[in-house]
Phi, psi and omega in degrees: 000126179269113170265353165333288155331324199288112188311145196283334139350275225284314162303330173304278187317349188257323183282317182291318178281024184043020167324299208210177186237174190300302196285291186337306179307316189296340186299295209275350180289301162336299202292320195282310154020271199290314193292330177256073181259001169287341178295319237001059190283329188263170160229344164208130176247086162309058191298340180290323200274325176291302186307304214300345181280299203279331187285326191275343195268328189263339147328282179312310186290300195265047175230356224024039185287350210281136151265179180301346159236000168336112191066021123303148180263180188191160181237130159253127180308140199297008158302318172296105170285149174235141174310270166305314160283181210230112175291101197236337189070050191015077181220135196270321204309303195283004213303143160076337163342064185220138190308156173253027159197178198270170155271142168303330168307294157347297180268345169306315184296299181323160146342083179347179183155195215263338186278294202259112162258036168234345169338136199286308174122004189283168188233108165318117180260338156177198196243139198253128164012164145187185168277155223286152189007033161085021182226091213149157182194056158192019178051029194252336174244047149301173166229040158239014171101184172294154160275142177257120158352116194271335200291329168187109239273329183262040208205121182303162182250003151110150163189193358294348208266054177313305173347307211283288199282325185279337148308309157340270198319340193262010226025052199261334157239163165279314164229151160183187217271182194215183154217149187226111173287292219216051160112025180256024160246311200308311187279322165308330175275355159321272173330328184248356175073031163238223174222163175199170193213123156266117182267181202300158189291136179080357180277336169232143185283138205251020160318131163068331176251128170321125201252154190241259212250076179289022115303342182227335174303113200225151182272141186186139218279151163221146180216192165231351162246148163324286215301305179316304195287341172289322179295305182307322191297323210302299178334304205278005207260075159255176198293150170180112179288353181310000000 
């Protein structure tokens, strides 16, 4: 099965009829990963902290806990602080950085626990390229190098939230998140030939993510379908009185 391809529907369903378990998906998400590290769509990868992810996500399903994205994997852009990955807003400023919480997209998304026990149950696979604290829109002012196009290498991957689209897109995530002052989930996902959405302002919580424009700034899905991206918005738009 090229799961690369596979619409997060179509994953949900595959991990609930038992085709494959969280970690094997995530195995192979890992595997295309390492092989394509010339995109240098990610900047930090944890694979132990990710199975350890995926072992709790196939846990929660054989206990009948699981929701509808429950052991999918995902990549969140590196704007978003994480507990375990190192936060930098591709930036040498941030070198090594990591926060003592979550973003609320992150932990909404993320594996339940005692702060979110409604937490969607996806499993992180790392945090993906962008232009250096979001400023830029071709991922070209990282100061960890460019996200390359997969579509054609000499050709920009759109920003800031290249990282992002150019994982999608190569298949290196089934989905993840982006963030858009003034077109930087919308246009990298344009650039890479997938879709993406800046919702409406106050619809996600900008918690925990690094602010560019806070006033204009929105947290948002990039997919390769509408419908991925209405599942993912749904996930990440809970209540955060923050």
């Amino acid at each position: 099965m090229n799961w690369q391809h596979q619409t997060l529907r179509n994953l949900s369903n595959s991990l609930i009829n038992k085709e494959i378990s969280s970690l094997e998906l995530c195995e192979f998400f890992l595997e295309r990963m390492t092989r394509h590290q010339h995109l240098n769509a990610y900047l930090d990868v944890l694979p132990d902290q990710t199975r350890e992810q995926a072992r709790r996500a196939d846990h929660l399903r054989s206990q009948g806990l699981a929701g509808p994205l429950t052991g999918i994997p995902i990549a969140h852009k590196d704007v978003f602080v994480t507990k375990e990955w190192v936060t930098t807003a591709a930036s040498n400023m941030l070198a090594g950085y990591k926060s003592p919480f979550n973003a609320t997209v992150v932990a909404a998304l993320g594996i339940p626990d005692d702060d979110q026990p409604q937490a969607a149950g996806m499993v992180c696979l790392g945090k993906t390229n962008m232009d250096e604290f979001a400023m830029g829109s071709s991922n070209e002012n990282s100061a960890f190098g460019p996200a390359l196009n997969p579509w054609d290498i000499r050709r920009v991957s759109g920003g800031s939230s290249g990282g992002s689209a150019v994982a999608v897109a190569a298949g290196l995530a089934p989905i993840a998140t982006g963030t858009d002052t003034g077109g930087s989930i919308r246009q990298p996902a344009a650039f890479c030939g997938l879709t993406g959405i800046k919702p409406t302002y106050g619809r996600v919580s900008r918690y925990g993510m690094i602010a560019y424009a806070s006033s204009l700034d929105q947290a948002g899905p990039i997919g390769k379908t509408a419908e991925d991206c209405a599942l993912l918005l749904s996930a990440m738009s809970i209540h955060d009185p923050r």
